[in-house]
mmCIF file of the C-alpha atoms, coordinates in Angstrom:
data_MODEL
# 
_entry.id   MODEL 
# 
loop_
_atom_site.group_PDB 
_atom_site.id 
_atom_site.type_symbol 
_atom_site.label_atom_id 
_atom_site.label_alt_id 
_atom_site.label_comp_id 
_atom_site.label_asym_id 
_atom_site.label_entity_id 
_atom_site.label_seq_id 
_atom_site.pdbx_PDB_ins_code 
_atom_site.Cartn_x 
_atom_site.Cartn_y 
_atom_site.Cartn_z 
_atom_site.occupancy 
_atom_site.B_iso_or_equiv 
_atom_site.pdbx_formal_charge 
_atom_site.auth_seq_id 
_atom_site.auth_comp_id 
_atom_site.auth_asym_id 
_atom_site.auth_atom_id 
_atom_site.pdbx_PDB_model_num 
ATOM 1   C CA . UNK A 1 1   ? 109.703 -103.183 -154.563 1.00 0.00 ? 1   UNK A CA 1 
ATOM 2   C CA . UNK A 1 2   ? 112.871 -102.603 -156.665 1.00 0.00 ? 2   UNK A CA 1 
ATOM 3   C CA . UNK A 1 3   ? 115.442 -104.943 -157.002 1.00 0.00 ? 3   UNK A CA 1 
ATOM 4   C CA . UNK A 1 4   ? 119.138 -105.014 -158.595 1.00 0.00 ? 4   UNK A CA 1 
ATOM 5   C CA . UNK A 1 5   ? 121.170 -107.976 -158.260 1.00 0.00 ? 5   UNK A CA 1 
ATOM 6   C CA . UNK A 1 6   ? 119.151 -109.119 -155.349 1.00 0.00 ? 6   UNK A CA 1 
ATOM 7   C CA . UNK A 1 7   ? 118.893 -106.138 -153.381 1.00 0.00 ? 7   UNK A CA 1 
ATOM 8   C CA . UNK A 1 8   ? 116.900 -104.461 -152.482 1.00 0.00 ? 8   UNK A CA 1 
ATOM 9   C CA . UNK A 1 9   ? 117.046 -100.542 -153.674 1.00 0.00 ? 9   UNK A CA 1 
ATOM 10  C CA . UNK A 1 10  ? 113.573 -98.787  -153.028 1.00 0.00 ? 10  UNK A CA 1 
ATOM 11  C CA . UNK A 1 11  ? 110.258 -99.623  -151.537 1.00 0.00 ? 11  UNK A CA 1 
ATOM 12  C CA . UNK A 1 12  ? 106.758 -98.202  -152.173 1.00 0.00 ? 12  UNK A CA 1 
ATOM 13  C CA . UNK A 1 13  ? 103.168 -98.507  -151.086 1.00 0.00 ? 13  UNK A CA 1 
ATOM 14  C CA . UNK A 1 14  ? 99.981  -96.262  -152.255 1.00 0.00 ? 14  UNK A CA 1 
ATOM 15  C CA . UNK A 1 15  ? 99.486  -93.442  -150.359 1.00 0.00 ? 15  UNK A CA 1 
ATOM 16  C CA . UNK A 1 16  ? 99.242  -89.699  -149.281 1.00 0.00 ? 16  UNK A CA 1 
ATOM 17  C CA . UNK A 1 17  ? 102.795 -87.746  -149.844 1.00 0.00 ? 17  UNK A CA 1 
ATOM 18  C CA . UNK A 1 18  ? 104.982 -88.131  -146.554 1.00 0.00 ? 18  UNK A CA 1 
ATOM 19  C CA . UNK A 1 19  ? 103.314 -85.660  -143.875 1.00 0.00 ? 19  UNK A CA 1 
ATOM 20  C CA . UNK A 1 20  ? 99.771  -86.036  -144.961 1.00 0.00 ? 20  UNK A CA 1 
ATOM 21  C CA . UNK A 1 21  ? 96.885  -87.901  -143.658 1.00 0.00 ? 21  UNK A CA 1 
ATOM 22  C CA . UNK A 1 22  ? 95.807  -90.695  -145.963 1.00 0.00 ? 22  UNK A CA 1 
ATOM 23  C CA . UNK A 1 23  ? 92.343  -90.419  -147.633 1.00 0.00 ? 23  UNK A CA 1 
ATOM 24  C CA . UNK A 1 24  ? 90.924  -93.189  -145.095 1.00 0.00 ? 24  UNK A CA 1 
ATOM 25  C CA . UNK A 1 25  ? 90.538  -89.843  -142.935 1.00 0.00 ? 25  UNK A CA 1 
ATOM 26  C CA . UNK A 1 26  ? 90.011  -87.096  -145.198 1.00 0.00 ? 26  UNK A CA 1 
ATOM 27  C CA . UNK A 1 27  ? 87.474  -89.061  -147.537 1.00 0.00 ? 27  UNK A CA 1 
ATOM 28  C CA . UNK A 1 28  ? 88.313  -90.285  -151.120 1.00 0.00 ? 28  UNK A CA 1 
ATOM 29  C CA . UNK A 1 29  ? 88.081  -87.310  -153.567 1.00 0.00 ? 29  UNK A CA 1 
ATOM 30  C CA . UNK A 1 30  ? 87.195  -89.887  -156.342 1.00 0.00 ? 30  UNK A CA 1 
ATOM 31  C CA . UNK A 1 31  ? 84.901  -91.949  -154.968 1.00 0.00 ? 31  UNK A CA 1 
ATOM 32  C CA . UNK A 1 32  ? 82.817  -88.996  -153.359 1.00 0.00 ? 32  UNK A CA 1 
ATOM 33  C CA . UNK A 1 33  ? 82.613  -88.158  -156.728 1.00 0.00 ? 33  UNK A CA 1 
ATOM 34  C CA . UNK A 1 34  ? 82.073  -91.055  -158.457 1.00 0.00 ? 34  UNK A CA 1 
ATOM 35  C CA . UNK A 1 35  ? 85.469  -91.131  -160.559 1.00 0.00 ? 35  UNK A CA 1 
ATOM 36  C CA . UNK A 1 36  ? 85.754  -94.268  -162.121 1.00 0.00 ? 36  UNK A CA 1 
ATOM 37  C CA . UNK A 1 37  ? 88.763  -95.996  -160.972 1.00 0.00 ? 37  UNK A CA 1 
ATOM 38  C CA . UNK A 1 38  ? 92.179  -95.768  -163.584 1.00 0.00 ? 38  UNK A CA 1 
ATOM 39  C CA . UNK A 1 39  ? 90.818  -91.991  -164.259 1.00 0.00 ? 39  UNK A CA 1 
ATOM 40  C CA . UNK A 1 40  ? 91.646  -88.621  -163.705 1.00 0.00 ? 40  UNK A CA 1 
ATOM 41  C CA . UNK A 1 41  ? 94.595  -89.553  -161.223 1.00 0.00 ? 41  UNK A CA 1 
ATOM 42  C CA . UNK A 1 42  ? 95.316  -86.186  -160.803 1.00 0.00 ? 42  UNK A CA 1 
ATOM 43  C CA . UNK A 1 43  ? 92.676  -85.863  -158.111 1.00 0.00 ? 43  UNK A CA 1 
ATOM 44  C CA . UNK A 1 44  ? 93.531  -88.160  -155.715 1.00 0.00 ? 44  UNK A CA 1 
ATOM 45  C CA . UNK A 1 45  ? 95.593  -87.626  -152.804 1.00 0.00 ? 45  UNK A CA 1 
ATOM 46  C CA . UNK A 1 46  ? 97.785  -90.303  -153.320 1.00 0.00 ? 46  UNK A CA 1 
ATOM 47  C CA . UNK A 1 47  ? 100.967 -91.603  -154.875 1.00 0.00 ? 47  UNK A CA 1 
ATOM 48  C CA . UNK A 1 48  ? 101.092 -95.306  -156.529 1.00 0.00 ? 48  UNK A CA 1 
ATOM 49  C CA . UNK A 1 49  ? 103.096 -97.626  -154.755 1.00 0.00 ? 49  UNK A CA 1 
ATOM 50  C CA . UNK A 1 50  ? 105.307 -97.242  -158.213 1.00 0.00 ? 50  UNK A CA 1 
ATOM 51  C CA . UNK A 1 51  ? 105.397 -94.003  -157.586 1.00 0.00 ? 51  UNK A CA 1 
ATOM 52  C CA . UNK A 1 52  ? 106.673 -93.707  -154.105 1.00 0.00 ? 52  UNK A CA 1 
ATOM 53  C CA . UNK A 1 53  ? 109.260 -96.498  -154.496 1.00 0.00 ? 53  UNK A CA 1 
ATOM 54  C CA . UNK A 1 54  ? 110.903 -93.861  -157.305 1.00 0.00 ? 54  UNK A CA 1 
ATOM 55  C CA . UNK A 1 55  ? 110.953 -90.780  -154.975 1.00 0.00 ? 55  UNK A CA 1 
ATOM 56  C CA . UNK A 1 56  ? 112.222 -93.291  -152.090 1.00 0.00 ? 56  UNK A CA 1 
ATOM 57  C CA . UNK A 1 57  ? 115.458 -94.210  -153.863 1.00 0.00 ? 57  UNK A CA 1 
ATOM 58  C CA . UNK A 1 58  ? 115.789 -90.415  -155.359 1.00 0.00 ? 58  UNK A CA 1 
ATOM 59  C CA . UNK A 1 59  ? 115.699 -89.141  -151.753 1.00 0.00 ? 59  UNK A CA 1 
ATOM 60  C CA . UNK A 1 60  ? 118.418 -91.442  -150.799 1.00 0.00 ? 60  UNK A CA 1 
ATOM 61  C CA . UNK A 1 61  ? 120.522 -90.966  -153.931 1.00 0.00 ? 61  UNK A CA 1 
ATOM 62  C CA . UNK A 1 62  ? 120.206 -94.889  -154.956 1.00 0.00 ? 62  UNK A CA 1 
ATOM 63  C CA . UNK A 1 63  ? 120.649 -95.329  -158.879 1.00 0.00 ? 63  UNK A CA 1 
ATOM 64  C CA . UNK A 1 64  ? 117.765 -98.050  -160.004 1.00 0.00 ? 64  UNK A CA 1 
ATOM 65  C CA . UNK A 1 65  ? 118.814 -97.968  -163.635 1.00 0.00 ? 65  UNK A CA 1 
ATOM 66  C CA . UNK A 1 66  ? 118.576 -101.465 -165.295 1.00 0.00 ? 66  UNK A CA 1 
ATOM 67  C CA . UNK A 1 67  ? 116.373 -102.473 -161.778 1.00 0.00 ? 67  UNK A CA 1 
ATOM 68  C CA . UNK A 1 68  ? 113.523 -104.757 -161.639 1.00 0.00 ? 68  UNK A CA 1 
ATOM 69  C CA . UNK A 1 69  ? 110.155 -103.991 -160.310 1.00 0.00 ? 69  UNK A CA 1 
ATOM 70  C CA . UNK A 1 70  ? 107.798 -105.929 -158.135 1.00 0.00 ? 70  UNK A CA 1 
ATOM 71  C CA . UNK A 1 71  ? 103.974 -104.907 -157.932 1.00 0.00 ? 71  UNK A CA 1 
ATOM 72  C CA . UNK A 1 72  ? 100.776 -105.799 -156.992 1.00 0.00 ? 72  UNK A CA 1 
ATOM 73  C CA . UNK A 1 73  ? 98.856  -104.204 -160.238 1.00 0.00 ? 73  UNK A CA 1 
ATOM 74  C CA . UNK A 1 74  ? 100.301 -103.861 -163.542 1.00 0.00 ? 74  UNK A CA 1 
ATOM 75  C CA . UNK A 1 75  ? 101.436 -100.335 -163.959 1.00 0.00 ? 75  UNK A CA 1 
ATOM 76  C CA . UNK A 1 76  ? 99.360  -97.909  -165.083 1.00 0.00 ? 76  UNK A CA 1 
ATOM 77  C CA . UNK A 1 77  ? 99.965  -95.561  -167.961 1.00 0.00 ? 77  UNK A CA 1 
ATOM 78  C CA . UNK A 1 78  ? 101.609 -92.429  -165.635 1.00 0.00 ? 78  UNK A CA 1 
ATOM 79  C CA . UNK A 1 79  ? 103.177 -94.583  -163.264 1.00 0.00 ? 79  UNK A CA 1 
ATOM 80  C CA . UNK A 1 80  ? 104.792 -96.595  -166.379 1.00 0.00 ? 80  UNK A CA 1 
ATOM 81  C CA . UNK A 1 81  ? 106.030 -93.342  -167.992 1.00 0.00 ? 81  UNK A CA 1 
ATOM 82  C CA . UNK A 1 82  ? 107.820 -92.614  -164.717 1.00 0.00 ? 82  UNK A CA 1 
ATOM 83  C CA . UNK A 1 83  ? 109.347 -96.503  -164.768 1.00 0.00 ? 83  UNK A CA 1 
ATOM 84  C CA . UNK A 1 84  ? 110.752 -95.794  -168.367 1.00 0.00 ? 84  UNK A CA 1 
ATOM 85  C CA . UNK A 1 85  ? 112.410 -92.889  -167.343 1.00 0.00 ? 85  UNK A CA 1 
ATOM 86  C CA . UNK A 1 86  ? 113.434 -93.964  -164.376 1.00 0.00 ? 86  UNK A CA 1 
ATOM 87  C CA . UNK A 1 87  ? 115.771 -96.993  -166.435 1.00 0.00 ? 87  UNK A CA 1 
ATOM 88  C CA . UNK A 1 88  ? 113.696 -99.974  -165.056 1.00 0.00 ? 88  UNK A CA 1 
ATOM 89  C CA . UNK A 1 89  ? 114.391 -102.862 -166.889 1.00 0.00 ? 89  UNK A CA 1 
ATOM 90  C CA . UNK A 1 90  ? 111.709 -105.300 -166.033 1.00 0.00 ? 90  UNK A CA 1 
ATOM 91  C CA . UNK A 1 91  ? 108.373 -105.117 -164.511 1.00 0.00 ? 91  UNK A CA 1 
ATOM 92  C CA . UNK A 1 92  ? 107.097 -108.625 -162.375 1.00 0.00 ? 92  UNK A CA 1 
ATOM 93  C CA . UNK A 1 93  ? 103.107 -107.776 -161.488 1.00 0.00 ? 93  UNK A CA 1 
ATOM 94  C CA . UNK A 1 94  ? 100.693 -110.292 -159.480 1.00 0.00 ? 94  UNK A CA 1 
ATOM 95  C CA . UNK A 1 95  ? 97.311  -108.609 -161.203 1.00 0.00 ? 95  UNK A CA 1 
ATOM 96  C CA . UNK A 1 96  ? 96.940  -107.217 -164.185 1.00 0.00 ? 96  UNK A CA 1 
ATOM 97  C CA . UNK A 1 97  ? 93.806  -104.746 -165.683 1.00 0.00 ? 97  UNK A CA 1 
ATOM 98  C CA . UNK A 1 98  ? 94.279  -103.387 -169.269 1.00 0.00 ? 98  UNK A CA 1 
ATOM 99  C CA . UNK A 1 99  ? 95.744  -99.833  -169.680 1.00 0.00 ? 99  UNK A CA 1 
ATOM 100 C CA . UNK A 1 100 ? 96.753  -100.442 -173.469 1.00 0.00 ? 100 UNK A CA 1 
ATOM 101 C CA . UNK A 1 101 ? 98.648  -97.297  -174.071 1.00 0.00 ? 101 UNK A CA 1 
ATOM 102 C CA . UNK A 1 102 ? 100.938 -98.146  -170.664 1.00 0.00 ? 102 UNK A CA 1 
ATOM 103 C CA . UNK A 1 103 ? 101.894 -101.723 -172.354 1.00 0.00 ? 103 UNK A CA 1 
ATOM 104 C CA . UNK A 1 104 ? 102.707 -99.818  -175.305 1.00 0.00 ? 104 UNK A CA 1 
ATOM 105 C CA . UNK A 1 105 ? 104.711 -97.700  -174.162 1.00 0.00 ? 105 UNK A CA 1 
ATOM 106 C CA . UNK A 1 106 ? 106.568 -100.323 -172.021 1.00 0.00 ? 106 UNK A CA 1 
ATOM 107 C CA . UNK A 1 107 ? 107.145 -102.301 -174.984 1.00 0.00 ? 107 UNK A CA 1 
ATOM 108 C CA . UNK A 1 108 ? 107.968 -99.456  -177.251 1.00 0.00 ? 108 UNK A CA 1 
ATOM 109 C CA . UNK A 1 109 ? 111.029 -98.662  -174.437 1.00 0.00 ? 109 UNK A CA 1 
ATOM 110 C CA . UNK A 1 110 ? 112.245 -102.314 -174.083 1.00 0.00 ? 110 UNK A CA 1 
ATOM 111 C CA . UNK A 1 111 ? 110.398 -103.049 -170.799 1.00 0.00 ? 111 UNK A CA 1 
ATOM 112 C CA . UNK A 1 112 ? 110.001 -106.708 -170.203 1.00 0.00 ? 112 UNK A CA 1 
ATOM 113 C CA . UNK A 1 113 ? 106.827 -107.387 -168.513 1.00 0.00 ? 113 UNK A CA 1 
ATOM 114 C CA . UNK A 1 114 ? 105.660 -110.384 -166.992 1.00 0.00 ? 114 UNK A CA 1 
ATOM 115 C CA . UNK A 1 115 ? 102.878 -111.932 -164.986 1.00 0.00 ? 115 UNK A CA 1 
ATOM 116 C CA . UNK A 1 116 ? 104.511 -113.145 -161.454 1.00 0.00 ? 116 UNK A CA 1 
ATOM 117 C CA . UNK A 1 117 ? 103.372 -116.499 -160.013 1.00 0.00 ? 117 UNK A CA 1 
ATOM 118 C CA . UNK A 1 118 ? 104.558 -117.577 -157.547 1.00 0.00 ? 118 UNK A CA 1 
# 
C-alpha cells in the first residue's frame, strides 16, 4: 500500500504479471527446485507486492515521490532498489527477515524504516 497525505496512491499484492495464471496452478518454479526462499528471484513467476504497487501507480500516471509504504515483509534487496528510485520516503513493515545489503541501501538513500505495530 502507498500512501501520501492519507491517500491512498497504489496498491500491490505478490503475484503473476496481469494476464497470467499464478504459480498455485502452474507449480512453483522454486520450490520444485528447491530454491531457498530470498534467492534467485529471477525465477519465479511473480512480482512482490512492492513491486506491483510501483507498476500500478506508473500505469495510472500517479507520482508517489516522497510516499510512504505499507508491507507485510520488510523489503527485500531488488524490491528496495526499485522503492529508492521510485522516491519513497518511508517504509512501515509488519515482519521483518534480514536482507543486510537492502537496509543498507535504504539507509544509504535516506529511507526511514520502521517496524509497524499496530
Amino acid at each position: 500500500l502507498i500512501v501520501k497525505e492519507r491517500r491512498i496512491l497504489g496498491t500491490g499484492y505478490n503475484g503473476a504479471p496481469a494476464g497470467l495464471r499464478h504459480c498455485d496452478e502452474t507449480g512453483c518454479i522454486r520450490e520444485n527446485s528447491s530454491i531457498p526462499s530470498g534467492t534467485r528471484h529471477e525465477l519465479c513467476r511473480g512480482l512482490h507486492a512492492e513491486q506491483n504497487a510501483i507498476i500500478q501507480a506508473a500505469y495510472y500516471g500517479i507520482s508517489i515521490k516522497d510516499s510512504t509504504l505499507y508491507c507485510t515483509n520488510k523489503p527485500c534487496v531488488i524490491c528496495s532498489k526499485m522503492l529508492i528510485n521510485a522516491g519513497i520516503r518511508k517504509i512501515l513493515y509488519k515482519d521483518g527477515y534480514d536482507d543486510v545489503l537492502a537496509e543498507e541501501m535504504l539507509t544509504e538513500a535516506g529511507v526511514q524504516i520502521e517496524r509497524f505495530v499496530p
